[in-house]
N, C-alpha and C positions, 0 to 999 in steps of 0.2 A: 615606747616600752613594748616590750616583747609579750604576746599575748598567751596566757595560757588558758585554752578551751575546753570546755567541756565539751564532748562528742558523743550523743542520742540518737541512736540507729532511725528512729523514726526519724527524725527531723533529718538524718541523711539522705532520707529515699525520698522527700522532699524537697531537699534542697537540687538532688542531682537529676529528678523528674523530668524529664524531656531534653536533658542535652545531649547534645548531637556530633561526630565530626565532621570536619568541614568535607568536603567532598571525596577530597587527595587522598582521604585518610579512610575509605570506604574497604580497601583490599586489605586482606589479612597478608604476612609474609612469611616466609618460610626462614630459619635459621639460617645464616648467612654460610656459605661452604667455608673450610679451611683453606686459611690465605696466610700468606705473609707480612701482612699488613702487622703493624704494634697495636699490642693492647693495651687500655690502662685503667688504672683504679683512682676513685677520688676519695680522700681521706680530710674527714671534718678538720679543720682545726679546734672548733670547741671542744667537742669530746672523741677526739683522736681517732676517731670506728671510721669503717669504710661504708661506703655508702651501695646500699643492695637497691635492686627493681625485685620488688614483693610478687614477682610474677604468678604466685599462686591468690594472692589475694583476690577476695572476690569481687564481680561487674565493674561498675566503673572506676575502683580502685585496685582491679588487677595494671600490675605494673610497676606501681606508686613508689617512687624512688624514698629510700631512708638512711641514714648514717648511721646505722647498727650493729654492724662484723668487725670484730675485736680480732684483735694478731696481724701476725706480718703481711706481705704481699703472697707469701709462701703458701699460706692457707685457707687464698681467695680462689671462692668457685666461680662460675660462670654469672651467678648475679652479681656478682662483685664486677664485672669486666667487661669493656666497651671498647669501642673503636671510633675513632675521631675522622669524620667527614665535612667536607666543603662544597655547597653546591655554589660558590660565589668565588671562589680562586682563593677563601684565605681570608675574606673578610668577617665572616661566621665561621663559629663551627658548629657541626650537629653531634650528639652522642649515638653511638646504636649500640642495642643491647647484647652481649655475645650469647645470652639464656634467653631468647626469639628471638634475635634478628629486627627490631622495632626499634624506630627511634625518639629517641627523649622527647616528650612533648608538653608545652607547657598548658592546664588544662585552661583559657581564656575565660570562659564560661562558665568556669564553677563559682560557684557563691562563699560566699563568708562560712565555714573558717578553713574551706578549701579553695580560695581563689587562687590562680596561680598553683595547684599543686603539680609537679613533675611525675609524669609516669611512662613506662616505656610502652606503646602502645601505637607511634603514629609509622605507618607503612612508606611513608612518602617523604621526602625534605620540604619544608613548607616555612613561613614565619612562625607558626608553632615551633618548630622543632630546630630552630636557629637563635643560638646564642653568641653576643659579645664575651672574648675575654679579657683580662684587664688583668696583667700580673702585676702583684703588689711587691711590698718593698722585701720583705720575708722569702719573696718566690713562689708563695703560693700562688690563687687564681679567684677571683670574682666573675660568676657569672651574669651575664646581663640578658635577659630576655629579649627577642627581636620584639619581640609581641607584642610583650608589654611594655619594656624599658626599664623594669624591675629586676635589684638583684635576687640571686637563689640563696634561699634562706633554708639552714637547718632547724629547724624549732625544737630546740633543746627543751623548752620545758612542756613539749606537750608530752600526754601522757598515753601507755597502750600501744596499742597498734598506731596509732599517730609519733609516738614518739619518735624526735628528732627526722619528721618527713619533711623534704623541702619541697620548697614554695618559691615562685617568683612573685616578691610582694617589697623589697627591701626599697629603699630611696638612696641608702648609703650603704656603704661597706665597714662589716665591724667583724669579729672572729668567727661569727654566725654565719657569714657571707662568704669566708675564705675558704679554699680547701689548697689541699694538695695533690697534683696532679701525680701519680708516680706509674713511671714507664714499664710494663712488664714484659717487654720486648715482645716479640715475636718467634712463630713458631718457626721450628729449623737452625735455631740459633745454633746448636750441639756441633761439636767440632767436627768437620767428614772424615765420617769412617774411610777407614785405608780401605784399597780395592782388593778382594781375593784373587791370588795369583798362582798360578800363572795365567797371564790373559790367554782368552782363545779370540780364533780367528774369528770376523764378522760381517758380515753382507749386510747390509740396509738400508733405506732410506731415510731421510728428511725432508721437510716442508718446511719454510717461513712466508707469511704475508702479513700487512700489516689489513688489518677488514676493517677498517674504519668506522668500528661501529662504536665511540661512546661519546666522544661531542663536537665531531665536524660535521654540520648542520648544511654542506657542500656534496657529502655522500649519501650514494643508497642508503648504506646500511645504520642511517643515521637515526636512533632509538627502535632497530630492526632488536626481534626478541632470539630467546637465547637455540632455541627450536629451528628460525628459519637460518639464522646464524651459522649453527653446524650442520644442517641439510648443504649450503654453500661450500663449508669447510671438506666434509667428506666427497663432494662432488667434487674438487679438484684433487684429492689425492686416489679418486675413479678406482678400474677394476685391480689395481696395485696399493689398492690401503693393507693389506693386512702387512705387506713386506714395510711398513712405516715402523718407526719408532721414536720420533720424534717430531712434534710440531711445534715452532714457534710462531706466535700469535702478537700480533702487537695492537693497541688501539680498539681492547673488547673491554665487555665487561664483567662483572665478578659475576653476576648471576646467569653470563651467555657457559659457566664452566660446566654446570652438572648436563644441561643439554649436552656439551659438546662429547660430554667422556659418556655419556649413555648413545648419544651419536656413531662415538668410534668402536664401542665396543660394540655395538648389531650390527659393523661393515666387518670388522677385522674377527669377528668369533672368539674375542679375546678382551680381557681384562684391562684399562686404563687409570691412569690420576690426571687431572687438570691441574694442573697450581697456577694459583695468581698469586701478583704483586700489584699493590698499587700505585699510581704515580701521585706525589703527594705536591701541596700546598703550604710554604710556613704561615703560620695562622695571625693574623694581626692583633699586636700589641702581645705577645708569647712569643715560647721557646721552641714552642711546640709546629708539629709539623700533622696534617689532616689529609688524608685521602679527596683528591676531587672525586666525586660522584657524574656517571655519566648523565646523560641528559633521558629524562623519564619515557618509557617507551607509553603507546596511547595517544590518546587527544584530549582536551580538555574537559576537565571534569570526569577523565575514567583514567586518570593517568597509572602506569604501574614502576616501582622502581627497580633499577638494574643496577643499584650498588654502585659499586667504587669502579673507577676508571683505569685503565692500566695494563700490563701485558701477562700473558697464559703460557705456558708450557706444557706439554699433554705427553707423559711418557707413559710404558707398560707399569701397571701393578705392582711389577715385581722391584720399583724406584721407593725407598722407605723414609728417603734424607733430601732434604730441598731448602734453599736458604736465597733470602731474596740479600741482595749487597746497592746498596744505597752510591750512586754517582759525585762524584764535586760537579752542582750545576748551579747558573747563575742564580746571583740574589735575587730578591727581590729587590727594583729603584724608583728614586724617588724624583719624578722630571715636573720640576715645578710642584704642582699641590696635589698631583695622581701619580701614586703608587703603582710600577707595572711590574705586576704577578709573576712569576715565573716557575714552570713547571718544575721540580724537582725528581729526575730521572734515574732508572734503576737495571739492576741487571738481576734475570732470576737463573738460580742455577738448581738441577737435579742430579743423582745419582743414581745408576744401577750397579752395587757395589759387586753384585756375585758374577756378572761379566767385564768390571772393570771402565767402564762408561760413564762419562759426564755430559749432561747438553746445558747448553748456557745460552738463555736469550735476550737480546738486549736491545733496548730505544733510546740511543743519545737525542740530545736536544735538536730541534727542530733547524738550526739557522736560519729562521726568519729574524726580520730588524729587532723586533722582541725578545730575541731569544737565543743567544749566542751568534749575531750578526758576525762577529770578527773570527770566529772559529776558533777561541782558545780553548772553552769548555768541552767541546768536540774532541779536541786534540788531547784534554786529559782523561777523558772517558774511557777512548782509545786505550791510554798508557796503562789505565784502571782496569781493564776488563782483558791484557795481557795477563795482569799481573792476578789477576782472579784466575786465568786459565792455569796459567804455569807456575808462579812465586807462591799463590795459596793454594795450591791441590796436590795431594800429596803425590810420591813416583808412583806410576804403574797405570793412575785414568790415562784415558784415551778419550780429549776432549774433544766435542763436536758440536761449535757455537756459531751463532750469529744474529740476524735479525734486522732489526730497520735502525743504519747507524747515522743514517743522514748526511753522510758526503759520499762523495764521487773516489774513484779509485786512484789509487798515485799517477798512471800513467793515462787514466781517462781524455780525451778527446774536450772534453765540457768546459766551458768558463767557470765553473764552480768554483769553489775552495771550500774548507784547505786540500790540498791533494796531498799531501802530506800526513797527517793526518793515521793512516791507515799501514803508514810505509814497515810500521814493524812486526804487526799484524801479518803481513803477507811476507817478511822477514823470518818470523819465527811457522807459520802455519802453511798449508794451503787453501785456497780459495777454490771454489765450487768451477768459476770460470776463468781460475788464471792459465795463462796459457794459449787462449784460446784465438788469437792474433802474436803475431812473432815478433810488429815492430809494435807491440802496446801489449807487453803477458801482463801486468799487474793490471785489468779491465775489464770490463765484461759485460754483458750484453744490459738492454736499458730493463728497468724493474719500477722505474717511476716517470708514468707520461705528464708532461709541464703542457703549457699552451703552446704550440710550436714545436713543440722538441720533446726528446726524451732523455731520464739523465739514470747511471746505476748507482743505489743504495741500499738496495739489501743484497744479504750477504750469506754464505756457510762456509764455515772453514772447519775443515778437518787438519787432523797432525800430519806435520809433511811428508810425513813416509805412506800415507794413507793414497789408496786412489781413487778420485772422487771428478766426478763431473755431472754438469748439472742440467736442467730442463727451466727455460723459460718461457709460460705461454702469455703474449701480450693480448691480454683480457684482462682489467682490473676489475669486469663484473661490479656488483653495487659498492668497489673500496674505489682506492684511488692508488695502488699500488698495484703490481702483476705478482702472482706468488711465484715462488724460489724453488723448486723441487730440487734434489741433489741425489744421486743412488753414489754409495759409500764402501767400499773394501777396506780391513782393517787384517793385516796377519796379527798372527799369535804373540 
């Protein structure tokens, strides 16, 4: 039977007297920057309300998750809205809060009649702040504590400022237990604005490298912070940064972004935006899909977190429209009694609509044996990310995409595959280095050194009437890729 308590302020500041978080949970965090990642709301099933983090509540119930916000998805503010993370590829998820940047934590330590209660508050992904989900027959969702093994209960019949606060305390799942997860998509969703015309002419450059900074535990830049990150990034695009306008970024993190646009704006003497997108994880036993979280920068016991993993686009200020477009990448399979994960890959795209400008950046799957070994997902990302440059953008942009797509070039020299792959690509566009050999023009110089050998996979293509050639310097510095420079003409 469902308990309802009485709650005596005395006997609170006794009961919560001396607990403590566990270590991880020592850093406070900053509100997470605007990303493209999906937001969402969770809606009781008992009493229909959406569930807020009381972030104004005070000391150790600032946070304190409740099911109390009446009306639609349309009327929810930022306590209402959260972002779904995985620091396990999918097997957990974590909540973070969009009203601080904190994630769901479940309080282990607290006493009767706050054992288990939920509050947004913990800095770091930990078993605190990881939950199972378990969608039921309805479609709703049961949360299961890592922590504790308890599900998350609303307590519909407490009273006050308690009312309806959850708890991880439940053994079974009943309507208390259920919620509804509902998707508020994400920001940039809005149809792209047409470009004003007539274009004018344009000089400029581009940059792509992939900085391997958020969980190959193989590179430098491996849990490197957001500060030494874009010191790196602006030192390759040297005493010609300001003539940039576009960098694509792949393999950072969401919190390396506000470094990097405060970065580029004290080189260039000029205004920037960072956008992320995250690379997500479908979540286990749900419908639902979760950002992986890169791997925490620190050492043990001062760890700090850098958020969700995934790729950056850094255009001028004066970009007001950015929409991240979700890939076909492989499932997740099931080989024998282990589940192998698989990334779910994405393409971010910006617009400068008052010159007519789009940059599009992108990370197809890896083809490692994991992960589109046979190269078909490869080869529809490809058809997917034509079809984002030219079938969804309206006439008049002038697009100028690429990134780290992970194959080799149609006419490349390398045993790789598919070579194919890209054949339409350099059909409908031009490439930064085609050309650049007479009996191999669709190839170009190596961008990723292997043991042995070296093979190309990143990329810049400009519209084929554009003239564009590119700079490679092989130095992968603390990545594992060489970055792409490109200087770019566009007439009117």
């Amino acid at each position: 039977m469902k308990r309802l308590a009485c709650r005596l302020a005395a006997l609170c500041a006794l009961l919560f007297a001396g607990v403590t978080p566990p270590a991880d949970e020592a850093h406070a965090a900053e509100a997470p920057p605007l990303t493209a990642g999906h937001t969402y709301a969770l809606r009781s099933e008992a009493n229909g309300m959406f569930v807020a983090a009381e972030i104004n509540a005070p000391g150790t119930q600032a946070g304190k998750l409740r099911a109390r916000t009446a009306g639609g998805p349309e009327a929810l503010g930022s306590w209402e809205k959260f972002t779904l993370h995985t620091a396990d590829k999918g097997v957990t998820v974590a909540l973070r809060s969009e009203a601080n940047g904190l994630y769901v934590t479940t309080e282990v330590n607290y006493s009767d009649p706050y054992a288990g209660l939920l509050r947004a508050r913990g800095a770091t992904v930990g078993d605190w702040q990881a939950f199972r989900l378990e969608r039921q027959s309805n479609g709703t969702y049961a949360l299961k504590s890592k922590a504790t093994g308890a599900y998350v209960t609303a307590e519909i019949n407490d009273s006050g400022a308690d009312q309806a606060m959850l708890r991880a305390r439940a053994t079974s799942v009943g309507s208390w237990e259920r919620f509804e997860m509902v998707d508020l998509g994400a920001p940039g969703e809005a149809d792209l604005p047409a470009p004003r015309l007539p274009a004018t002419a344009e000089d400029f450059r581009v940059m792509t490298w992939n900085v391997c900074a958020g969980t190959n535990d193989t590179c430098g830049n491996h849990r490197v912070t957001g500060d030494v990150l874009a010191d790196q990034i602006v030192a390759r695009l040297g005493v010609a940064a300001a003539a940039y306008d576009a960098v694509f970024l792949q393999e950072m993190c969401e919190t390396h972004a506000r470094a990097i646009e405060t970065r580029l704006e004290a080189a260039t003497k000029t205004g920037w935006h960072v956008r992320f997108a995250p690379i997500r994880y479908t979540v286990d036993g749900s419908a639902l899909q979760a950002a992986r979280n890169c791997a925490k920068a620190g050492t043990d016991g001062n760890w700090t977190d850098r958020g969700a993993y995934g790729i950056g686009l850094a255009v001028p200020e004066a970009s007001t429209w950015y929409r991240a477009h979700a890939l076909t990448s492989p499932p997740n399979e099931l080989d024998g009694t282990t589940w192998t994960r698989k990334e779910q890959r994405t393409v971010l795209c910006a617009t400068i609509e008052a010159r007519a400008l789009q940059f599009c950046n992108a990370h197809f799957s890896s083809g490692l044996t994991s992960d589109d070994s046979t190269g078909t997902y490869r080869e529809e990302q490809a058809a997917q990310l034509e079809s984002i440059v030219h079938a969804q953008t309206p006439a008049g942009y002038r697009t100028v995409f690429g990134g780290d797509l992970n194959v080799v070039p149609p006419d490349s020299a390398a045993p790789d595959g598919p070579k194919g792959a890209l054949t339409d690509l350099y059909a409908a566009d031009r490439e930064c280095d085609e050309g650049l050999w007479p009996e191999r023009p669709r190839d170009g110089r190596a961008t990723k050194p292997l043991t042995g050998r070296e093979i190309k996979i990143d990329y810049i293509f400009a519209p084929d009437a554009a003239q564009i050639a590119c700079d490679v310097t092989a130095d992968a510095g603390r990545s594992d890729h060489y970055p792409v420079t490109a200087r770019i003409r566009l007439s009117g």
